[in-house]
C-alpha positions as CSV (number, residue, x, y, z in Angstrom):
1,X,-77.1,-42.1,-8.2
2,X,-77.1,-40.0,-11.3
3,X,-75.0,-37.5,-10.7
4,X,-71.8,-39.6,-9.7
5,X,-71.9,-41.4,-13.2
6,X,-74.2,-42.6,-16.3
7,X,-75.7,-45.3,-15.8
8,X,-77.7,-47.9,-18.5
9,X,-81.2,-48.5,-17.9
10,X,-80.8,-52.0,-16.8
11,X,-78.2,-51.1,-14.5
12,X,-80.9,-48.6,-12.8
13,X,-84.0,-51.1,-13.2
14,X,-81.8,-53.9,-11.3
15,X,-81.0,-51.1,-8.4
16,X,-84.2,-50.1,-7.8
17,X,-86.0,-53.6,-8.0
18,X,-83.0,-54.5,-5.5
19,X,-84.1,-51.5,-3.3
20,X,-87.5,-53.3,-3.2
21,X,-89.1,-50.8,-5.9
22,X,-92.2,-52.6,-7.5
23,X,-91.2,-53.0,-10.9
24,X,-94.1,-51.1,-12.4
25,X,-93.0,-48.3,-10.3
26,X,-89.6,-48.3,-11.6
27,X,-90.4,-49.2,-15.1
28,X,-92.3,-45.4,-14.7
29,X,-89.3,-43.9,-12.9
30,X,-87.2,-44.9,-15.7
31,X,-89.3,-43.5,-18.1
32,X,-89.6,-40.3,-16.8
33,X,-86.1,-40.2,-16.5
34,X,-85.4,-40.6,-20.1
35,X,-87.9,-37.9,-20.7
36,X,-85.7,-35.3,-18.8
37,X,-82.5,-36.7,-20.1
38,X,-81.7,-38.0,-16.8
39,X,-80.7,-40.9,-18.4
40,X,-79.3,-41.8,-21.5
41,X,-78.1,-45.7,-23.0
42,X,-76.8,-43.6,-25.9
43,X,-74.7,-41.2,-23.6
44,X,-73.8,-43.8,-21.5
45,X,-72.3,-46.2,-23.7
46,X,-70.0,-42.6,-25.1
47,X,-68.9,-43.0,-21.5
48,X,-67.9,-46.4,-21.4
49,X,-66.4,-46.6,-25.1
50,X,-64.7,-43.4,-24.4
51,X,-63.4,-45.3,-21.0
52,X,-62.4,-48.9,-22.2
53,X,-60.4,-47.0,-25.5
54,X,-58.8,-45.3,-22.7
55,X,-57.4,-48.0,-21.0
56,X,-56.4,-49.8,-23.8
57,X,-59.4,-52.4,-24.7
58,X,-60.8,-53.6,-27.9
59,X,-63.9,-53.2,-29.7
60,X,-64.6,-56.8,-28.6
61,X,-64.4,-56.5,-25.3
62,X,-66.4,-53.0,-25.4
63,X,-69.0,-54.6,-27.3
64,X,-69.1,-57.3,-24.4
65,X,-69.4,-55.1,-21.7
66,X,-72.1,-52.9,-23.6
67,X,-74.4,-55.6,-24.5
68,X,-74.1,-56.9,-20.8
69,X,-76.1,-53.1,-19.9
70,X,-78.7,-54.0,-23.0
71,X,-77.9,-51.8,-25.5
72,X,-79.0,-53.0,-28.9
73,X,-76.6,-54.1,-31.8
74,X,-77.1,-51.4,-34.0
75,X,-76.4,-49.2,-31.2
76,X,-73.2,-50.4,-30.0
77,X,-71.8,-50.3,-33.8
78,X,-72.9,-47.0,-34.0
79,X,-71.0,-45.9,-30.7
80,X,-67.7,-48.1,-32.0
81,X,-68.0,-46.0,-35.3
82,X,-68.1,-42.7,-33.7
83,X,-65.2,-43.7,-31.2
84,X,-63.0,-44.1,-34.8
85,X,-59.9,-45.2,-32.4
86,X,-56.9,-46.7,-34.4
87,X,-57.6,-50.0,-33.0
88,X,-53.9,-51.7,-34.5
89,X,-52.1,-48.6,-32.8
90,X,-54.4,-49.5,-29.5
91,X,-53.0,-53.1,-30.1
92,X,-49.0,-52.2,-30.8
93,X,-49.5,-49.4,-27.5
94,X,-50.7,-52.4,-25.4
95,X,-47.5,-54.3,-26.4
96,X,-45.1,-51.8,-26.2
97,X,-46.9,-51.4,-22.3
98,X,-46.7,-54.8,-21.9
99,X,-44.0,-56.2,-23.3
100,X,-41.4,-53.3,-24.1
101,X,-40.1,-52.4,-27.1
102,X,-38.4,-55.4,-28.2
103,X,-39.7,-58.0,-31.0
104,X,-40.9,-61.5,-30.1
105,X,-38.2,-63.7,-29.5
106,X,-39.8,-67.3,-30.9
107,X,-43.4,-68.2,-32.0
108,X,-44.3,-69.0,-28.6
109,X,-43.7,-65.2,-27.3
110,X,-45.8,-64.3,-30.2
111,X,-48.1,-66.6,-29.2
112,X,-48.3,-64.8,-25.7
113,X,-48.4,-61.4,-27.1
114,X,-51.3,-62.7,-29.2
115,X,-53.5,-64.4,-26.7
116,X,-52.6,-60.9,-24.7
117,X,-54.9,-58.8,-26.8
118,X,-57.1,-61.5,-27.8
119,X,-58.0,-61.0,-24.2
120,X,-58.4,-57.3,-24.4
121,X,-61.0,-57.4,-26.7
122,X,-58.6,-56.6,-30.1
123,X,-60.0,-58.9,-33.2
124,X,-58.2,-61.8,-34.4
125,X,-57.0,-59.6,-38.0
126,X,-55.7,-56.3,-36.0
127,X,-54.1,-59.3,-33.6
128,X,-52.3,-61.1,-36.7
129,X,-51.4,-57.4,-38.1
130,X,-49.8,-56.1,-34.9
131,X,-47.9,-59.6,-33.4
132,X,-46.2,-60.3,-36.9
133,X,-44.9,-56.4,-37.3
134,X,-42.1,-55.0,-35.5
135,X,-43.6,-54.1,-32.0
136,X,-40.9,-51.5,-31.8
137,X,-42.0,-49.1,-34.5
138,X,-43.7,-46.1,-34.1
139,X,-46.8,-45.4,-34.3
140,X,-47.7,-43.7,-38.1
């Protein structure tokens, strides 16, 4: 399984105990693993932040999707840190994607546009920055 992708630890435990491992047996597996960097939570959640900025998420939704494979808090803010995306020119790209190049028409298209990447993750402040600029602008 390991060599097609990474893979968090509770993503492996929940395979093998599916595959009718016992769960001492796994919980053994999957510490030998981590002892011959086999596997990683630190590299895999590189993958999957490195992924999600990719496709145009926000740290919200990342953080989400990283705490729902059991990595730890402290972990998942260092892993956002390192990523140092431009999270507002993430936002404005999405838009521009989205929605083209023109400006809101009325406070109900704004509206839109903001419940938009409220759903992709982006917080509320980098949401109230990006829907009441010009959408059209470059990027700086």
């Amino acid at each position: 399984m390991l060599a097609r992708r990474e893979y968090s630890q509770r993503e492996l435990r929940t395979r093998l105990e599916r595959a009718g491992c016992d769960e001492n047996e796994s919980k053994g597996a999957l510490e030998r693993l981590c002892d011959q960097h086999y596997q990683d939570d630190d590299r895999f959640g590189e993958m999957i932040v490195r992924a999600r900025v990719g496709q145009g998420y926000g740290p919200d939704r990342i953080r989400a999707e990283l705490r729902s494979h059991g990595l730890p808090d402290a972990a998942i803010r260092i892993l956002l840190d390192a990523a140092d995306a431009d999270w507002p020119a993430l936002a404005r790209a999405q838009l521009r994607k989205k929605y083209g190049a023109k400006p809101a028409a009325d406070h109900a298209e704004r509206g839109k546009r903001a419940a938009f990447l409220l759903r992709r993750g982006f917080a509320a402040a980098t949401v109230r920055i990006v829907t009441h600029s010009d959408v059209g602008t470059p990027d700086d």
